[in-house]
C-alpha positions in Angstrom: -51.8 -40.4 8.7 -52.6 -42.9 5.8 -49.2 -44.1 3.3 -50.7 -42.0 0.6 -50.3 -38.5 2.8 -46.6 -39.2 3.6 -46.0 -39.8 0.1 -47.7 -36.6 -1.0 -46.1 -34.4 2.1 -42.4 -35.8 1.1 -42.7 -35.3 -2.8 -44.0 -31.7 -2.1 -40.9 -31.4 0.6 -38.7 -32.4 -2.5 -40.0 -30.1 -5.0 -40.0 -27.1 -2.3 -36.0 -27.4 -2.0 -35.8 -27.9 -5.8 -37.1 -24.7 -6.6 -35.5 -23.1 -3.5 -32.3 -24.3 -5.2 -33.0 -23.2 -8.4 -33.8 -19.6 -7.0 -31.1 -19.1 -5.4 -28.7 -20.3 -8.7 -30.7 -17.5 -10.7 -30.3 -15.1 -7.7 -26.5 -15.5 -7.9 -26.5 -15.3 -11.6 -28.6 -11.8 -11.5 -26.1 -10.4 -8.9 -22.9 -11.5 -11.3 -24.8 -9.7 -14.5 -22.9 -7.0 -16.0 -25.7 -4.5 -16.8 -22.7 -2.8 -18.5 -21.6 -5.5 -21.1 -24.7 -7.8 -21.0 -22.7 -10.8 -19.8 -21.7 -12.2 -16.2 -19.2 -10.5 -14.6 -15.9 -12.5 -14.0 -13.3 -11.6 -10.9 -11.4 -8.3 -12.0 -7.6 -8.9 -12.0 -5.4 -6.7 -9.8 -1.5 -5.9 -9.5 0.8 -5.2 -7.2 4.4 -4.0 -6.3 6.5 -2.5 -4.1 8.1 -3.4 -0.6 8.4 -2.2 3.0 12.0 -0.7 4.6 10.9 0.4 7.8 11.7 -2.9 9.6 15.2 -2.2 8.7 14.7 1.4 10.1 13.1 0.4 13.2 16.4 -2.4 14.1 19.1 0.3 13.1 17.3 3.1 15.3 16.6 0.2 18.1 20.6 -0.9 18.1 21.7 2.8 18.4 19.6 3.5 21.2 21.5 0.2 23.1 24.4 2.3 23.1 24.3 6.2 24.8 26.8 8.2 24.5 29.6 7.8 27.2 32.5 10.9 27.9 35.0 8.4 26.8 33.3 6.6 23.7 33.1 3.6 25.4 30.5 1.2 27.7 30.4 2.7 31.4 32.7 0.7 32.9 34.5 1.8 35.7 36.4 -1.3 37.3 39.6 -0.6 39.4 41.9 0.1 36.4 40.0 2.9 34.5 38.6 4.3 37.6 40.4 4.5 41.0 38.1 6.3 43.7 40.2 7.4 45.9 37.8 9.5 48.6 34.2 9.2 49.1 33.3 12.2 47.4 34.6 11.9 44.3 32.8 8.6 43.8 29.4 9.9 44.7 30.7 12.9 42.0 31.2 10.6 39.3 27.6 8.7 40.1 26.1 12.1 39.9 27.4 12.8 36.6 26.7 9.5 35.1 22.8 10.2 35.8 22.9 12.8 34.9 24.1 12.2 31.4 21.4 8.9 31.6 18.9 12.0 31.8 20.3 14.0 28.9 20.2 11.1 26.8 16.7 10.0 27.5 15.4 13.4 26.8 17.5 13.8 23.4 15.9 10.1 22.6 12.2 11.5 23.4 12.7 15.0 21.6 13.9 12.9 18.5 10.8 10.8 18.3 8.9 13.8 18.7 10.0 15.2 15.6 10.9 12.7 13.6 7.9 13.0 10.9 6.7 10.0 8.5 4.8 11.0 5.5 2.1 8.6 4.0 1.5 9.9 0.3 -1.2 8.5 -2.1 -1.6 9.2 -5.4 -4.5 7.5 -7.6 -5.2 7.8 -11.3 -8.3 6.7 -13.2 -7.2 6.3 -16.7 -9.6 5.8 -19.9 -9.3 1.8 -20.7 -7.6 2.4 -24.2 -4.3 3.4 -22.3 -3.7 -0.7 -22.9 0.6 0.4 -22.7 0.1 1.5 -19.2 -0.7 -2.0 -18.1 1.9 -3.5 -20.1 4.5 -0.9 -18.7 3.4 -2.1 -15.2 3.2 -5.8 -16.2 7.4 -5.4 -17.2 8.2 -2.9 -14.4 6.9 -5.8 -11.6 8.3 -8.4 -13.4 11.9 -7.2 -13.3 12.0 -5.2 -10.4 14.0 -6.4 -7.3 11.8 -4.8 -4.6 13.4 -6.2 -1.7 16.3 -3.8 -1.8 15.9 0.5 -1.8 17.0 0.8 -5.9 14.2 -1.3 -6.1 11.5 0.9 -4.8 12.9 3.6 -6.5 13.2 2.1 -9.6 9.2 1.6 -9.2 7.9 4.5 -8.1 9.8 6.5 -10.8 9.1 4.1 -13.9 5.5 3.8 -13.1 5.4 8.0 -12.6 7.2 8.3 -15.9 4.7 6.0 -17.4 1.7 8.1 -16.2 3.5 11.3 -17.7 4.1 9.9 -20.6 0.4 9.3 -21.2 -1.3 12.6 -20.0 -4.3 12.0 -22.5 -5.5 8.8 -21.0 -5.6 10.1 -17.5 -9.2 11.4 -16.9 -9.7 11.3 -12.8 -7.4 12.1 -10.1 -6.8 12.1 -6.2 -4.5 12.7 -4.1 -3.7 12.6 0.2 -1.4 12.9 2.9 -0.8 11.9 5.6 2.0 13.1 8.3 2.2 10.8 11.5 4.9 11.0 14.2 7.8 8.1 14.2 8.0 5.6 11.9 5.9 2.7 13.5 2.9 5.5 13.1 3.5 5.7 9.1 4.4 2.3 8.9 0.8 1.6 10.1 -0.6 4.5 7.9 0.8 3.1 4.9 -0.4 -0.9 5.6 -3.9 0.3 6.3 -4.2 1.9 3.0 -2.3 -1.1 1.5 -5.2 -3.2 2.7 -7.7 -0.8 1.6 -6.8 -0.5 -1.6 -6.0 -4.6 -2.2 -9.5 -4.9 -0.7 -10.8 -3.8 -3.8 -9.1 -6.6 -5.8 -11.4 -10.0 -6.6 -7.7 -11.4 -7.7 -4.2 -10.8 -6.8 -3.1 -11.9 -10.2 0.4 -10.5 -10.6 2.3 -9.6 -7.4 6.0 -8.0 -6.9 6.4 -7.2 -3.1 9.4 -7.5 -0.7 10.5 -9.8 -3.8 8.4 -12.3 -3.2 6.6 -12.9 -6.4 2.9 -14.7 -7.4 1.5 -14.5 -11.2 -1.8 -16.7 -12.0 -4.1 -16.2 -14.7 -8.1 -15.1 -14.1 -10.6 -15.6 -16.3 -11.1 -12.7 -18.9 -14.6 -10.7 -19.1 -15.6 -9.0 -21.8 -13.7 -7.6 -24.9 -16.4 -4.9 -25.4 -14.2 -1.5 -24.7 -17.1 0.7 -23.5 -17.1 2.3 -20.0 -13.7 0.5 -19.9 -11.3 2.1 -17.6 -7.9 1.7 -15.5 -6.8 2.7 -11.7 -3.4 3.1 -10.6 -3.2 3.8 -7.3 0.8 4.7 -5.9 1.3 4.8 -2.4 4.6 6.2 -0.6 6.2 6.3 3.1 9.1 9.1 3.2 11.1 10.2 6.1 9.8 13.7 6.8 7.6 16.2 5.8 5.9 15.4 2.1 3.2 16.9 0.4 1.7 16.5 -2.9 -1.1 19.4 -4.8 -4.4 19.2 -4.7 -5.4 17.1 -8.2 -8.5 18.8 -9.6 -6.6 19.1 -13.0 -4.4 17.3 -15.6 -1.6 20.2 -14.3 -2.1 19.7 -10.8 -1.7 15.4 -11.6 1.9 16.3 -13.3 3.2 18.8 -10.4 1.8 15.2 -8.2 3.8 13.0 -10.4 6.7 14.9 -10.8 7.0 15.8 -6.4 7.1 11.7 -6.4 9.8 11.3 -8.6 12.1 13.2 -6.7 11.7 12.1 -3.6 15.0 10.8 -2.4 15.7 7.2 -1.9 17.3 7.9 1.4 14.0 8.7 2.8 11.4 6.6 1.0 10.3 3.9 3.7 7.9 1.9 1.6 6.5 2.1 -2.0 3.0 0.1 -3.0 1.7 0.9 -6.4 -1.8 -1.1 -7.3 -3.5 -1.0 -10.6 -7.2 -3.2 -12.0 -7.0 -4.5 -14.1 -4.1 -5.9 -14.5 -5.4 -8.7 -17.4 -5.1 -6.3 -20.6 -8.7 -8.3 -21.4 -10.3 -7.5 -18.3 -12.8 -4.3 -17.8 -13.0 -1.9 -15.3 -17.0 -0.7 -15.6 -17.9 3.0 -14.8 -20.2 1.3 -11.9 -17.4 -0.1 -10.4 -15.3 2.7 -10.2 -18.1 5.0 -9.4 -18.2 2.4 -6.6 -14.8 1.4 -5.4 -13.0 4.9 -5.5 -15.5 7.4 -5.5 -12.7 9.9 -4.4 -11.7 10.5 -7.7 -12.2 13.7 -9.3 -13.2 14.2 -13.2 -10.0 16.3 -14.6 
């Protein structure tokens, strides 16, 4: 092959992967278009708060169930001074009862796990993107919360219900599940796989209150335009026993839901998560994306 046709095959090589790259930039831009707002779609902002008891739970349950009950309220020990065996029998008497208080105690121990009941309760809210207040409530609740302790959670979950019923007329979509699992390592699970879910959803973690551990960075802001602008709070709960929460197919039914949250006792809540996009007061929400990300909702 002559000097001239190595020249000509590498300067048509070169332009190839010029235009390959310069396809693939406008490909990227096409798929970040807003069709929406007519501009390029930024990350959407997320928040998040809450905290998770049941590790606590699990080590006072586990340290209980080191100690069985004994006749005398003590460990079994049964050296010469606190037990004198004295004839055969009445040592192989005393063996027989200790088993078979081991036995009673083992199935007390599995009876109790049977029932003990963990309910996993999730409430989400699509809110008409005008309701700006909501995100500033949410904004101030996570920012002074102390989520690491039990006042903390309940402090959350009942400032951010009160918010919601505070502002009836922005709240346009609603669902609502629950979930009852046996013990509390099967709702602990429950509630950290809707956790994920739900922080999947989330292009930015932008302000974060959780176990106390905080995180606040700043996202670039899309569009100011306000139409098909809207808001999701999503408030997910773990409470020791049996929970439920109505059916939401109207603004009624998304009060009674409210309202059942706000009273659960704080002796029994577990874990507390509530999740709301955006969180930037200048971000958007599109109907696309939500049509997309929680197609549960229902239209109130």
């Amino acid at each position: 092959m002559s000097p001239l046709m190595i020249d000509v095959a590498t300067n048509d090589n070169v332009a190839a992967n010029d235009r390959s790259r310069r396809d693939n930039f406008l490909l990227g831009l096409i798929l970040l278009y807003d069709h929406n707002h007519g501009c390029v779609a930024l990350a959407a902002s997320g928040g998040r708060m809450g905290g998770n008891l049941f590790s606590s739970s699990s080590s006072s349950s586990s340290s209980e169930s080191h100690s069985p009950p004994t006749p005398d309220g003590g460990g079994w020990v049964f050296v010469g001074s606190a037990v004198e065996v004295e004839r055969e029998e009445g040592f192989l008497e005393l063996i027989v009862k200790i088993v078979f208080l081991l036995v009673l105690f083992y199935i007390f121990k599995r009876i109790t796990q049977y029932i003990e009941k963990t309910s996993v309760l999730k409430l989400q809210v699509g809110l008409l993107g005008t309701g700006k207040s909501l995100q500033k409530d949410l904004n101030q609740i996570a920012e002074i919360a102390d989520t690491s302790k039990p006042e903390g959670l309940r402090y959350v979950l009942q400032e951010t219900t009160l918010a919601l019923l505070r502002h009836p007329n922005y709240c346009i979509y609603g669902y609502s599940s629950v979930d009852v699992k046996r013990g509390f390592e099967e709702g602990e699970k429950r509630f950290n796989q809707l956790s994920i879910e739900e922080r999947g959803k989330f292009d930015e973690e932008t302000l974060v209150n959780v176990n106390n551990i905080r995180k606040q960075s700043a996202t670039t802001q899309r569009s100011n335009d306000f139409r098909n602008e809207y808001i999701v709070i999503t408030i997910i709960v773990a409470a020791e026993g049996v929970e439920n929460l109505p059916f939401i197919y109207s603004r009624a039914q998304l009060k009674k839901a409210l309202q059942k949250l706000a009273i659960i006792s704080s002796k029994r809540v577990k874990a507390v998560e509530v999740l709301w996009t955006p969180q930037n007061e200048n971000d958007t929400l599109t109907e696309r994306e939500l049509l997309e990300d929680y197609c549960l909702l229902r239209h109130l």
